[in-house]
N, C-alpha and C positions, 0 to 999 in steps of 0.2 A: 900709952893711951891714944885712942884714935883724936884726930881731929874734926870736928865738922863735919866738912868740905868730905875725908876720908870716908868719914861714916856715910854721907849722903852717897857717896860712889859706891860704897858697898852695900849700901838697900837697892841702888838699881844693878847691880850687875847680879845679887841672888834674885829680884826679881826679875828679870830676864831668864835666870839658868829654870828657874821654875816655870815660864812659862814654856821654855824647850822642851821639859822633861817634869811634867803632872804629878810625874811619882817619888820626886823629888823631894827626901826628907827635909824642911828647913828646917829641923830643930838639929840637925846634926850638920848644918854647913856653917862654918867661921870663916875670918878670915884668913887662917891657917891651910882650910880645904883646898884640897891641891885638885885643881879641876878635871886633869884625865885620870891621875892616879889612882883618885877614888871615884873616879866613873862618873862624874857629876855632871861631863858634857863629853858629846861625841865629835866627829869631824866636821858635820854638816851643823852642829849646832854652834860649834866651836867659829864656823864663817858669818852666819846669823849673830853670832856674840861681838867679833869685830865690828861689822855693817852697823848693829845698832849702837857700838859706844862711840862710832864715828859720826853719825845722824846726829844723836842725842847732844854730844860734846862738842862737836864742829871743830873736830882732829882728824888729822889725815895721817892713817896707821900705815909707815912704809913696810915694806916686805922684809925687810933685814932686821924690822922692830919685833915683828914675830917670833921670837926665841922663846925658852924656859925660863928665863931671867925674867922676862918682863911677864909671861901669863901660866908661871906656874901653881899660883894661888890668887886666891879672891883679893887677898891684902896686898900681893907684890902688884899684881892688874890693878887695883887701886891708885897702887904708888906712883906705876907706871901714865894711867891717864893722867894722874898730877901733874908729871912732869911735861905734860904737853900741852898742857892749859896754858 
């Protein structure tokens, strides 16, 4: 079960992928959705996604944090801002 905190980071980071991408089903994005896999953000959206959870959170996302561990899904990108709070 999500927590709070988890849940509040996953309404804004679907609300962001939905403002990248209009067309955007949200009745088919969980936190399971694997954001390139299933097409749900592309590269230049994918730099927009960082920029604003860095604005938003007041973290500062290093280059080496960047991997598939940390933004291969909406829940792991969750877990992952968690830990840098």
């Amino acid at each position: 079960m999500l927590t709070k905190k988890e849940s509040k980071i996953q309404r804004f980071i679907i609300g962001k992928l939905i403002k990248y991408n209009k067309a955007l089903n949200v009745q088919k994005i969980s936190e399971k959705s694997r954001l390139f896999e299933d097409g749900i953000i592309d590269s230049i959206s994918f730099v927009e996604l960082i920029l604003d959870i860095q604005k938003n959170y007041h973290i500062e996302i290093e280059p080496e944090e960047i991997n598939e561990s940390n933004f291969n899904s909406i829940g792991e990108l969750s877990h992952f801002i968690i830990t840098k709070l």
